[in-house]
KOLPAKOL-634327 format. One record per residue (C-alpha): residue in three letters; x, y, z negated. Coordinates in nm, 3 decimals. Layout:
<recs>
residu;X;Y;Z
ala;X;Y;Z
...
</recs>
This chain:
<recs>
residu;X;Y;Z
unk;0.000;0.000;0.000
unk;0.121;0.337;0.090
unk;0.265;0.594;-0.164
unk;-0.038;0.813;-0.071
unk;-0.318;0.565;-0.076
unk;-0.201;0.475;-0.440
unk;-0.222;0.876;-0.553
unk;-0.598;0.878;-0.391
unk;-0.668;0.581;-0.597
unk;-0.569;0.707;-0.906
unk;-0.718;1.077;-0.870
unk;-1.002;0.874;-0.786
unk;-0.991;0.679;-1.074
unk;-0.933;0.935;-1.308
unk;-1.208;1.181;-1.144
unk;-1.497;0.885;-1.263
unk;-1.379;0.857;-1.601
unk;-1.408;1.264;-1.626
unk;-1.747;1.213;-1.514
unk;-1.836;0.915;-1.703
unk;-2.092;0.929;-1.965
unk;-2.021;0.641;-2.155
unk;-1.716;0.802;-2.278
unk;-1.624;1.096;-2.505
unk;-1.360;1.260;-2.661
unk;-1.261;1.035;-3.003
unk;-1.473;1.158;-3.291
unk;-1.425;1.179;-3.632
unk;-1.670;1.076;-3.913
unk;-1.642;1.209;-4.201
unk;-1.835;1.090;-4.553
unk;-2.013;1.263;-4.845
unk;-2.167;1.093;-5.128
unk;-2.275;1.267;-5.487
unk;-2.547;1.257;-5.768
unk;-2.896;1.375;-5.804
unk;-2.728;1.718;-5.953
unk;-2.481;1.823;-5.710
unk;-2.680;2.053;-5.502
unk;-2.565;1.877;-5.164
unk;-2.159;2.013;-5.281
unk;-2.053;1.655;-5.140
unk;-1.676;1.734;-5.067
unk;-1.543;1.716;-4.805
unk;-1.851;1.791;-4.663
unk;-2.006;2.172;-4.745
unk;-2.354;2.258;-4.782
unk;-2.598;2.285;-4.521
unk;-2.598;2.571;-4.305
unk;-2.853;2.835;-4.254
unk;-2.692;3.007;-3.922
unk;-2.608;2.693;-3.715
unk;-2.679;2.614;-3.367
unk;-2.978;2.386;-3.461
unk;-3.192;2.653;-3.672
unk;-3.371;2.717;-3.307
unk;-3.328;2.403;-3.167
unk;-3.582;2.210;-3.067
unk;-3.684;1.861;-3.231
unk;-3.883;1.570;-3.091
unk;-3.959;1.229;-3.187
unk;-3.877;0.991;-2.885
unk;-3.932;0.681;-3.045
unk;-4.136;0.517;-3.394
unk;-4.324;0.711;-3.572
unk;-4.335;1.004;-3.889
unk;-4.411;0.854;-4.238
unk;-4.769;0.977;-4.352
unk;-4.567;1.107;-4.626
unk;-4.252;1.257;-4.476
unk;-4.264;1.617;-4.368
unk;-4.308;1.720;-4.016
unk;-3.955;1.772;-3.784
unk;-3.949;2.134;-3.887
unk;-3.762;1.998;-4.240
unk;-3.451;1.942;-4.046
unk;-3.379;2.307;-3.985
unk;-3.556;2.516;-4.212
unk;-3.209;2.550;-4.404
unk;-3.356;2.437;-4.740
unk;-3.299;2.087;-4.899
unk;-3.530;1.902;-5.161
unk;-3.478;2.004;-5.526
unk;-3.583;1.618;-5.633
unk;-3.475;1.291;-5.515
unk;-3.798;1.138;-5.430
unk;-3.986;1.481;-5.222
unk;-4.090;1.307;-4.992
unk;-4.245;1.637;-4.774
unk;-3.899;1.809;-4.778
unk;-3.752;1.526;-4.599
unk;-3.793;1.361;-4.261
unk;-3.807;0.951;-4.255
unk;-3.986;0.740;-4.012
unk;-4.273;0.504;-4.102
unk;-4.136;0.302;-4.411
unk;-4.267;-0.019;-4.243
unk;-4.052;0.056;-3.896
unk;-3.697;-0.009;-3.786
unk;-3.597;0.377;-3.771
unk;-3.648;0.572;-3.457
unk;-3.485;0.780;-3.203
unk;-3.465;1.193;-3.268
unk;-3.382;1.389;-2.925
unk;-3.281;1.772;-3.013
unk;-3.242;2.052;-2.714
unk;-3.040;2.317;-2.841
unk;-3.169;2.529;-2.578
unk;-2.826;2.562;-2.374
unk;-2.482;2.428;-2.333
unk;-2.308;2.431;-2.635
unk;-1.952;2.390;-2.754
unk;-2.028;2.160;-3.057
unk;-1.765;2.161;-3.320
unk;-1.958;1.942;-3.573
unk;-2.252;1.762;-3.606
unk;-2.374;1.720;-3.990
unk;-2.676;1.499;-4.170
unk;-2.770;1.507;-4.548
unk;-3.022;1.291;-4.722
unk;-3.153;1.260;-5.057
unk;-3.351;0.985;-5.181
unk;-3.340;0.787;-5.521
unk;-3.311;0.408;-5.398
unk;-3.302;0.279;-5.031
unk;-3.362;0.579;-4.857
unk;-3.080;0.749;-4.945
unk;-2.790;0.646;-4.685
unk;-2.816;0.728;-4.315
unk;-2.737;0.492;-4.046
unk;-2.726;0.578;-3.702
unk;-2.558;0.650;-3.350
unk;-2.526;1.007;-3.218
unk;-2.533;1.031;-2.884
unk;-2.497;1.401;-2.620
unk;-2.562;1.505;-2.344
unk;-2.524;1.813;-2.103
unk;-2.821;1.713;-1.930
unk;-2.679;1.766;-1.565
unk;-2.614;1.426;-1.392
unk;-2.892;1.268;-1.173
unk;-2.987;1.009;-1.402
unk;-3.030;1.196;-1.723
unk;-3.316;1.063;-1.917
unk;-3.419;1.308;-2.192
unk;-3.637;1.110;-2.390
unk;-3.493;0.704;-2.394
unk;-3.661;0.465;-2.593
unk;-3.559;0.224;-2.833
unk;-3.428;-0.099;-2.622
unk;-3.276;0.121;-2.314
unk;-2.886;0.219;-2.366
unk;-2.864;0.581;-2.376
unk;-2.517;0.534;-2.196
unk;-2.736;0.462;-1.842
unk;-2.867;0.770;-1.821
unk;-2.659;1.028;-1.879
unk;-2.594;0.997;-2.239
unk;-2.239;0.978;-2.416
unk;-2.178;0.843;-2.727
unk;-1.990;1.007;-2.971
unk;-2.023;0.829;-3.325
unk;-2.160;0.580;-3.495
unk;-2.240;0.657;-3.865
unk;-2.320;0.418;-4.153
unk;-2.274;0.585;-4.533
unk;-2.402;0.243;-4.727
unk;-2.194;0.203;-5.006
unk;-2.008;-0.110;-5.047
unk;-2.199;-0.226;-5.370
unk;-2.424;-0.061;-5.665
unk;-2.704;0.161;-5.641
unk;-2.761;0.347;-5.306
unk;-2.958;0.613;-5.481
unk;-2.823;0.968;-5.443
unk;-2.717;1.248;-5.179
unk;-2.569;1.177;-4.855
unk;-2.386;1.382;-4.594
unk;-2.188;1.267;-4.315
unk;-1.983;1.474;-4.021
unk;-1.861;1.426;-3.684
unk;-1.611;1.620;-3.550
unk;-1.331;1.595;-3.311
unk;-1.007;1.447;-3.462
unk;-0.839;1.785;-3.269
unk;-0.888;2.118;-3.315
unk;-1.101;2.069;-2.967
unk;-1.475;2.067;-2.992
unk;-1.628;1.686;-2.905
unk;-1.789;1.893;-2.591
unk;-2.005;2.123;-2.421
unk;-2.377;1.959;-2.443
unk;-2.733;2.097;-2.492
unk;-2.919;1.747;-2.609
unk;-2.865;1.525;-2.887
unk;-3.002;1.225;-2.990
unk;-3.025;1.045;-3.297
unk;-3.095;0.630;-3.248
unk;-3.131;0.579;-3.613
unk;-3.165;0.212;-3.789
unk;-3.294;0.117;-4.110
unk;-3.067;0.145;-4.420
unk;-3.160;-0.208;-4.597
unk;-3.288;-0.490;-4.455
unk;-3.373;-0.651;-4.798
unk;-3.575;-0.535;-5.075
unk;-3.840;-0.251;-5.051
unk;-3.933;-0.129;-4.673
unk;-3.672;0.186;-4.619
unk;-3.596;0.464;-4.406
unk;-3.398;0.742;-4.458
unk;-3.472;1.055;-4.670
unk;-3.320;1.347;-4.399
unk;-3.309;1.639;-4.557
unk;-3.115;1.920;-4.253
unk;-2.971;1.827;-3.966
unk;-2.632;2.132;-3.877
unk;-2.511;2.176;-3.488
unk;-2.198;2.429;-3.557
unk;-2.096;2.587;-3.241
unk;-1.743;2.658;-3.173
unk;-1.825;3.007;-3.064
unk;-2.141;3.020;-3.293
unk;-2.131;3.308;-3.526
unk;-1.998;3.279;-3.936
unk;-2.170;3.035;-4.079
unk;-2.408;3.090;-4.389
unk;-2.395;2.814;-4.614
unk;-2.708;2.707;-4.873
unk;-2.575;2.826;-5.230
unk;-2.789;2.569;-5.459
unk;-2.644;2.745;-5.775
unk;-2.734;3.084;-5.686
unk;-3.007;3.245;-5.903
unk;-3.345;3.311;-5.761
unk;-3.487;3.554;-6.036
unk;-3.754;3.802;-5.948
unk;-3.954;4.047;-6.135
unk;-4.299;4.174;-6.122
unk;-4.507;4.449;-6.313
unk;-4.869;4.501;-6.468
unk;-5.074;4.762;-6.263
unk;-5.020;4.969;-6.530
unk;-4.591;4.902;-6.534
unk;-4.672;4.849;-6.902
unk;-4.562;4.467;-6.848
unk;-4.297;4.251;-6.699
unk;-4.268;3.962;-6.616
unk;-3.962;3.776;-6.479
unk;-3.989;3.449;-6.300
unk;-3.646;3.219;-6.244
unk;-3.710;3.007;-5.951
unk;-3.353;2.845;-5.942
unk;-3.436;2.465;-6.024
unk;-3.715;2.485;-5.783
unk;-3.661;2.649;-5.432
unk;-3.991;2.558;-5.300
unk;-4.210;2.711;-5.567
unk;-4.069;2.994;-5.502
unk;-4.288;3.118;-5.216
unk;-4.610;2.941;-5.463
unk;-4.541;3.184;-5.700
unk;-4.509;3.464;-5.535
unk;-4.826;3.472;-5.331
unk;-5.034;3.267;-5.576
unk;-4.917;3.247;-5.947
unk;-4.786;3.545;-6.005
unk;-5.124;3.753;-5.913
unk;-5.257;3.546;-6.210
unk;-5.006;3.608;-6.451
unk;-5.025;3.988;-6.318
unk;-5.378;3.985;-6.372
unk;-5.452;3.803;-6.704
unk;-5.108;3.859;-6.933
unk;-5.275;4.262;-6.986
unk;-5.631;4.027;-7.039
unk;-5.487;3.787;-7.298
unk;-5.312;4.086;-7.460
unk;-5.654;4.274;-7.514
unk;-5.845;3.993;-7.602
unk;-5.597;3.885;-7.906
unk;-5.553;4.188;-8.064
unk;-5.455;4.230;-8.450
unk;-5.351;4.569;-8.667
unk;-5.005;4.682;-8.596
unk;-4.947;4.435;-8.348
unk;-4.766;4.472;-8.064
unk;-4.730;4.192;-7.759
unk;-4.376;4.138;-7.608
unk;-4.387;4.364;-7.349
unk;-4.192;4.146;-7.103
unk;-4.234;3.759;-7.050
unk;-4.009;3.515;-6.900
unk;-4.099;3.196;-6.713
unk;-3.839;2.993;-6.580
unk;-3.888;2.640;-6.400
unk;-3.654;2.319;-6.525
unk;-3.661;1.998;-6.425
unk;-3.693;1.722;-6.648
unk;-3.861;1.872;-6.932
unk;-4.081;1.618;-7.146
unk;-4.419;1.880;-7.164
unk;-4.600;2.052;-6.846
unk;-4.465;2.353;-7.005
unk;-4.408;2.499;-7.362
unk;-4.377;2.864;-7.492
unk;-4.156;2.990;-7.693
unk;-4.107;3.349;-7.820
unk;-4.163;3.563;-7.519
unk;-4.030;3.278;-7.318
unk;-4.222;3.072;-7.097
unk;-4.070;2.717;-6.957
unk;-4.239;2.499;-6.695
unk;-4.161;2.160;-6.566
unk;-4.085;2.152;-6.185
unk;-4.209;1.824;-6.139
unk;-4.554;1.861;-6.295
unk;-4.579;2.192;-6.145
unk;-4.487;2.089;-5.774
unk;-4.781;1.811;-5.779
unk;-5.053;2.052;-5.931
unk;-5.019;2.344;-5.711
unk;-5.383;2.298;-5.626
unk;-5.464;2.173;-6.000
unk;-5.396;2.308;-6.302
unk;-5.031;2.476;-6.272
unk;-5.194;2.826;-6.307
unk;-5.450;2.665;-6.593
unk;-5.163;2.552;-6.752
unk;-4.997;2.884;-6.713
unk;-5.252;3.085;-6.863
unk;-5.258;2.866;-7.160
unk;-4.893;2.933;-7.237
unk;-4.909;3.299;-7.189
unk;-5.206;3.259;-7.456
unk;-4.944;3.106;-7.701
unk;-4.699;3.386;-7.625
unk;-4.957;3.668;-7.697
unk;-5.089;3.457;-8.085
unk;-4.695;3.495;-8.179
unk;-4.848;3.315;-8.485
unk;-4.430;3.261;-8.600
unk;-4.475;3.616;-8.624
unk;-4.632;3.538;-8.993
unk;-4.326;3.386;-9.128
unk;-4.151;3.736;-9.119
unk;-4.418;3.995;-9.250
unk;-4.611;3.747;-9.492
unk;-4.417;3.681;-9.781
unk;-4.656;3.406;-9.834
unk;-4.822;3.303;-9.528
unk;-5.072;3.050;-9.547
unk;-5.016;2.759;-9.245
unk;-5.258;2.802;-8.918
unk;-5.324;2.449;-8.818
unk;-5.198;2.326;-8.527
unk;-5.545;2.273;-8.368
unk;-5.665;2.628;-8.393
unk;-5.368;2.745;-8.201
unk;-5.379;2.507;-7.894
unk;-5.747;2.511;-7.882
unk;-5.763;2.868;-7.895
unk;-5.540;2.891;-7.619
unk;-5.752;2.576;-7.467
unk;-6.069;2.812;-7.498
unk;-5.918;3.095;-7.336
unk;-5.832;2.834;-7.030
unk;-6.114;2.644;-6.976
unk;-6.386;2.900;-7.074
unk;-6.268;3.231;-6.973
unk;-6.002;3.179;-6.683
unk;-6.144;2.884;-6.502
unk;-6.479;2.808;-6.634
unk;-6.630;2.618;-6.299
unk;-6.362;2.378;-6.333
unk;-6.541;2.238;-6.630
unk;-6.244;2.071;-6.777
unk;-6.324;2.072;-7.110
unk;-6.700;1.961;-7.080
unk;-6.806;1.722;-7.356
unk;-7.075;1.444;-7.222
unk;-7.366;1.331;-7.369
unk;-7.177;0.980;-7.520
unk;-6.888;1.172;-7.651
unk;-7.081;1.337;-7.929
unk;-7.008;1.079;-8.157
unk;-6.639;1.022;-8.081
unk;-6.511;1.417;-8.129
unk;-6.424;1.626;-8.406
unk;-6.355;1.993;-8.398
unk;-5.985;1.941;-8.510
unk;-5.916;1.682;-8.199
unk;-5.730;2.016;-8.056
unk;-5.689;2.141;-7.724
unk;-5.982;2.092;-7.475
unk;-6.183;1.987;-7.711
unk;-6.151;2.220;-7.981
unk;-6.154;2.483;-7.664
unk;-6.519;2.304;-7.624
unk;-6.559;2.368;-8.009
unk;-6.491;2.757;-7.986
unk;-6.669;2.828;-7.721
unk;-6.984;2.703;-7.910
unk;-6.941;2.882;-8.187
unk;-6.848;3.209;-8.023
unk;-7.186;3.149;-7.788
unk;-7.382;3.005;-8.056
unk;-7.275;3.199;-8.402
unk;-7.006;3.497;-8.402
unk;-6.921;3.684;-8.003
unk;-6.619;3.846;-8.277
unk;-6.490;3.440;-8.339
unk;-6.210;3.501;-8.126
unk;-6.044;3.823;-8.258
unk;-6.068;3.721;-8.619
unk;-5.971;3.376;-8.587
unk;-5.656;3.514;-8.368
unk;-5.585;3.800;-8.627
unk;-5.551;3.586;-8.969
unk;-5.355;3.322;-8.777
unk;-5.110;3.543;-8.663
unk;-5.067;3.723;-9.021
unk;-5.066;3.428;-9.203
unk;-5.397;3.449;-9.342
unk;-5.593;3.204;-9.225
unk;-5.776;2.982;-9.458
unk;-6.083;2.731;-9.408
unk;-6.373;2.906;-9.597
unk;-6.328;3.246;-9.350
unk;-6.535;2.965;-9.120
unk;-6.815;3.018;-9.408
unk;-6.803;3.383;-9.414
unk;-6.756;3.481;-9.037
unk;-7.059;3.214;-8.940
unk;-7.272;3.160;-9.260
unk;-7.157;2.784;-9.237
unk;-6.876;2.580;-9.330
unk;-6.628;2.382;-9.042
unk;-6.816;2.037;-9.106
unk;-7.157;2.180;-9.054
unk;-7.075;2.377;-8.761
unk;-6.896;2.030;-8.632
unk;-7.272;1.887;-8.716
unk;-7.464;2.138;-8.530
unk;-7.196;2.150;-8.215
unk;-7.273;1.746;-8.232
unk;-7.615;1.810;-8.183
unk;-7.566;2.014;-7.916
unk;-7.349;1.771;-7.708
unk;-7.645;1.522;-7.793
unk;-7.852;1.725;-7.596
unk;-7.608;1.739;-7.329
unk;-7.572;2.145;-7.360
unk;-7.160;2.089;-7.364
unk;-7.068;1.965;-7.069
unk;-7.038;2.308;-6.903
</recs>
């Protein structure tokens, strides 16, 4: 063969690997593994971005299907990340009963992509991703945006640049997950406008699984600084009474996503009825704190407890009662933080004990009766009436009060509030404020839940 003939050959050769799509410039996968508190820092790995190349992209599900209980694409590039390990509507994860599913992305034009980046969060299975990544610029005759599950990508006009797997060899898979491709150079791993995900299940034994994806990062190579999710910064912010007599400061930090809640929907309430609850409980030469705290935390054993003029409420509780009794709940505690019944301990040299039922259930009363009384959550029925006592606290005490102020003394309220908070309160006030004693008005409210006038 001629000198000539054997150049041709190789530019020839070397011309259809350029072009080929089956290969790719040699990436490099990098891992990230950490706990349930490490705010996605999985080193080497950084946070998710809020800037990258896929905030605009567009997402769509080529193959399986969306969990009933997984949130919709949009997850994957709204640059937050789930504040629990089981939120199951912050994450992406196909139907728990499938083998995965292909994700295509089209970032809308050719891009140099430096890095490609996935994080999950789930507390058991769900938590480690495995999948291949394969790009595409989209420009060859056979390209094939959207290939199912059982064609290669590789056929038509796909490349593929990693494969990923971050199951740990052994324990618990619980926990958060990142993993990165890049290129092992400085180079980007190429200029390419799709992506697709072909992503497998994570355990083939034990409990049906598919992964928890919580953001999905593109970083461009000529993309602009990236912004990177800060999970310890603070998210405090403060609101006023009409009147600017109040504050109120709300710390969001543990929870993210009730941030937005509370803003358009909790604090209007706490706005509105903090100036109500102050008015309604007052006492001589009492003053209410003038500004109120509430701060969410996770893990907390109530729904939320008060404490001075501090206010803390449990994230998890919280999150699932949005459309419940969060803001109930909320009002109640404010209630606690205007009685200050503590207060007694420092201008009563002697103060006499307020039981503990005639604090929650005035606070109970104030709920259920005043702030949400079509609700009915502290109705009494009919075949109760023989079960209850006044003292059982809470709703039902809140049931007990509002009888009494409806049926013997509108003033109940005020005075109860005033000798509990100075110490003062005794049982035989009952006798002089209503012209009967506590067992006899527990009779007579009896009656009345016989008669079935106390279910609301």
């Amino acid at each position: 063969m001629r000198s000539s003939s054997i150049v041709s050959l190789v530019i020839a050769a070397a011309a259809s690997l350029a072009f080929s799509p089956a290969l790719h410039a040699a990436a490099n996968v990098v891992k990230g593994r950490g706990n349930a508190e490490q705010g996605f820092k999985l080193d080497p790995i950084a946070p998710p971005a809020i800037n990258d190349a896929a905030a605009k992209a567009v997402f769509t599900l080529v193959d399986g299907a969306k969990d009933e209980a997984s949130g919709d694409l949009s997850v994957l590039t709204d640059g937050k990340v789930p504040t629990a390990e089981n939120q199951s509507a912050s994450n992406f994860f196909f139907d728990l009963g499938m083998d995965g599913g292909r994700l295509a992305v089209d970032l809308g034009e050719s891009v140099p992509v430096k890095s490609v980046a996935t994080y999950s969060w789930q507390g058991g299975v769900c938590g480690p991703q495995v999948y291949k990544l394969y790009a595409s610029s989209g420009r060859s005759k056979e390209f094939d945006a959207a290939p199912k599950r059982g064609t290669d990508p590789t056929k038509s006009g796909w490349v593929l640049l990693a494969e990923v797997d971050t199951r740990p060899a052994d324990g618990p898979a619980g926990g958060q997950y990142a993993a990165e491709i890049s290129s092992k150079g400085s180079r980007s791993l190429g200029d390419y406008r799709f992506l697709l995900f072909d992503v497998e299940r994570p355990s083939e034994s034990g409990p049906k699984a598919n992964t928890f994806f919580s953001e999905i990062d593109v970083i461009s190579a000529r993309g602009p600084e990236i912004e990177r999710l800060n999970p310890d910064a603070k998210i405090v912010k403060e609101y006023k009474s009409k009147d600017g007599k109040y504050r109120y400061i709300i710390i969001s930090t543990e929870a993210p996503d009730l941030t937005e809640w509370t803003d358009k929907e909790l604090a209007p309430v706490i706005e509105e009825w903090y100036p109500k609850l102050v008015e309604m409980m007052p006492s001589k030469g009492y003053r209410a704190p003038d500004v109120v705290t509430f701060e969410y935390k996770r893990g907390i054993d109530p729904p939320a407890y008060a404490a001075g003029n501090r206010i803390t409420m449990k994230v998890e509780f919280y999150r699932d009662q949005l459309k419940g009794e969060a803001k109930g709940c909320t009002i109640h505690e404010m209630g606690h933080v205007v009685q200050n019944y503590w207060r007694a301990n420092q201008t009563n040299r002697r103060p006499k004990e307020t039981p503990g039922w005639v604090t929650e259930g005035i606070c109970d009363y104030v709920r259920w009766f005043l702030y949400e009384p079509k609700s009915k959550g502290a109705g009494v029925g009919r075949d109760q009436a023989e079960r209850v006592k006044y003292s059982d606290s809470y709703r039902t005490t809140g049931n007990f009060l509002d009888w009494v102020v409806t049926a013997k003394d509108e003033g109940l309220l005020q005075k109860l509030n005033a000798v509990a908070r100075e110490g003062d309160y005794e049982e035989k006030l009952w006798k002089e404020w209503t012209g009967k004693t506590l067992e006899e008005l527990d009779a007579e409210w009896k009656e009345a839940i016989k008669k079935g006038k106390r279910v609301q």
